[in-house]
GURO-482012 format. One record per residue: residue number from 1; x, y, z of N, C-alpha, C in turn. Coordinates in steps of 0.02 Angstrom, whole numbers, padded with zeros to 5 digits. Atoms other than C-alpha are relative to their C-alpha. Layout:
NUM,X,Y,Z,X,Y,Z,X,Y,Z
...
***
This chain:
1,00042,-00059,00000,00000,00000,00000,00044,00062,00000
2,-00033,-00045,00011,00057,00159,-00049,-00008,00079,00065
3,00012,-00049,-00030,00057,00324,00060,00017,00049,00016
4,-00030,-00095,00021,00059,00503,00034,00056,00036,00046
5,-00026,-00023,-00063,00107,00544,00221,00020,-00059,00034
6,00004,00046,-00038,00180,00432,00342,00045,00046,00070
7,-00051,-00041,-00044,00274,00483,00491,00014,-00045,00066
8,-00021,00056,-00007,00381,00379,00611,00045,00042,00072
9,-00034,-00018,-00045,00397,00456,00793,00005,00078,00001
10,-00019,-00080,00018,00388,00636,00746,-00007,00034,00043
11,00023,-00054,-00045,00432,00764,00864,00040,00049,00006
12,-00039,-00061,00005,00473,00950,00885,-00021,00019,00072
13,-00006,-00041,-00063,00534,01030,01062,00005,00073,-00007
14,-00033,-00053,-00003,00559,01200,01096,00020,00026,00057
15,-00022,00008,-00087,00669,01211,01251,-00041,-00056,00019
16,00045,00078,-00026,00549,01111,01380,-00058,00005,-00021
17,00044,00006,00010,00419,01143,01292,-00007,-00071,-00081
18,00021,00044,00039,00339,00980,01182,-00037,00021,-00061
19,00075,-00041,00040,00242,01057,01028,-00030,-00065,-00043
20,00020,00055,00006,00227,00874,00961,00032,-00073,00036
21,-00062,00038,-00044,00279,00716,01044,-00024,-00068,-00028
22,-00003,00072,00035,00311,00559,00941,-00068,-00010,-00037
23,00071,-00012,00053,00171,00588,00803,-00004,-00070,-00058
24,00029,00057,00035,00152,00413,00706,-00074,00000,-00034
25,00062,00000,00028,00027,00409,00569,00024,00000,-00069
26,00000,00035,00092,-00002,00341,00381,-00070,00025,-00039
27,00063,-00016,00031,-00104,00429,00260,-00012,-00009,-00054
28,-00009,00042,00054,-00143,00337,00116,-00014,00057,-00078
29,-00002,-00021,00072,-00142,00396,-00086,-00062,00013,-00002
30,00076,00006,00022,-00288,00468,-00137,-00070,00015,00041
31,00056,-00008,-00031,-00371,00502,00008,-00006,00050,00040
32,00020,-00058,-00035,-00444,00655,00114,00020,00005,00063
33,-00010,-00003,-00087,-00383,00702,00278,-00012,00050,00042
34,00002,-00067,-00037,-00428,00821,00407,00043,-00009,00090
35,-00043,00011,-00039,-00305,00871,00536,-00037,00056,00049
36,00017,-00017,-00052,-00403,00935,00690,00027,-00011,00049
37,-00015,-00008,-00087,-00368,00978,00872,-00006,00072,00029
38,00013,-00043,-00056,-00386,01104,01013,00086,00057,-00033
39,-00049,-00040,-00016,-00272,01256,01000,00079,-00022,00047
40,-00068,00007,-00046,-00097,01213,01045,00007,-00074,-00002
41,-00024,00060,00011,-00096,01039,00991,00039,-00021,-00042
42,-00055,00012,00040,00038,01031,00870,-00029,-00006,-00064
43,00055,-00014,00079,-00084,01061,00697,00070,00016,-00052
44,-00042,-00065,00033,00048,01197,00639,00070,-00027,-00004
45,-00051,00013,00022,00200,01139,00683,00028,-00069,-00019
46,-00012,00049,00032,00167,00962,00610,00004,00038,-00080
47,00008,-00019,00076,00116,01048,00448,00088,00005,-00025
48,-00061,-00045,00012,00278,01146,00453,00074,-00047,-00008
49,-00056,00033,-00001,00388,01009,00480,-00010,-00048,-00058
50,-00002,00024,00043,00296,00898,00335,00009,00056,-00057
51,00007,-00057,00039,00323,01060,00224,00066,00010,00009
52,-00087,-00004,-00019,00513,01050,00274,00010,00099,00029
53,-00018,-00065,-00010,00508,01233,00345,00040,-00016,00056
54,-00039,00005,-00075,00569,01183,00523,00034,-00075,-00003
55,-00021,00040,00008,00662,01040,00554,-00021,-00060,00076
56,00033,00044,-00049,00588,00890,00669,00069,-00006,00044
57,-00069,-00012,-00060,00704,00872,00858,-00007,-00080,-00032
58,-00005,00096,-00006,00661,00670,00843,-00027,-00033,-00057
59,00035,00019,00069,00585,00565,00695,00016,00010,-00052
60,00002,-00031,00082,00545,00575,00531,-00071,-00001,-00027
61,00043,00024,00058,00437,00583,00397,-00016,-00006,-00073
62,-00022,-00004,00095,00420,00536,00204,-00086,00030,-00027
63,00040,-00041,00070,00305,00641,00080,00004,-00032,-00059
64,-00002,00021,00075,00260,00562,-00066,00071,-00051,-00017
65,-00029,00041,-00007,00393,00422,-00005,00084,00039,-00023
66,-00066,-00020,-00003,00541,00562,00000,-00001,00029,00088
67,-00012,-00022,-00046,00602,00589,00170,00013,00077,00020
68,-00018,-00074,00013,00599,00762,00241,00047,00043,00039
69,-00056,-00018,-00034,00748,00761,00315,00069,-00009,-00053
70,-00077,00003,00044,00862,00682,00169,-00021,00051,-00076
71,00018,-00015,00036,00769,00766,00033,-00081,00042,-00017
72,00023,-00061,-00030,00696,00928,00081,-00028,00016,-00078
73,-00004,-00033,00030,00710,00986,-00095,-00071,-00064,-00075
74,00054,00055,00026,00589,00820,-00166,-00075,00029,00047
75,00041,-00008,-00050,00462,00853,-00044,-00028,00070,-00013
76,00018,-00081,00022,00449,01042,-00085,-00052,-00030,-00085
77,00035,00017,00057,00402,00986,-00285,-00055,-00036,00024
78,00064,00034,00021,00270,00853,-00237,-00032,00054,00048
***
């Protein structure tokens, strides 16, 4: 099975603060997703980190099966 998003532990600190903490999740080809939660649940700076703007403290995750840590510049095109 193929999948658009996947992500494998994903997490961004800032100092002691947690803004995601170990984010695991598979989102398949083709299909609709909505990324809800409460203010201050890490919405934004998951986006940001599958969008390669910031860079994840722990994890990873692949876009369109390019990682967006080795290939920042794949990930931008799809």
């Amino acid at each position: 099975m193929k999948y658009a998003i996947e992500t494998f532990g994903l997490s961004k600190q800032y100092g002691d603060f947690t803004a995601v903490d170990a984010l695991n999740m598979k989102i398949k080809e083709k299909s609709i997703f909505g990324f809800l939660g409460p203010n201050g649940a890490g919405k934004t700076t998951t986006i940001k980190m599958l969008t390669c703007l910031i860079q994840p403290t722990n994890g990873t995750a692949r876009v369109a099966g390019y990682d967006v840590r080795e290939n920042p510049n794949e990930v931008r095109k799809k």
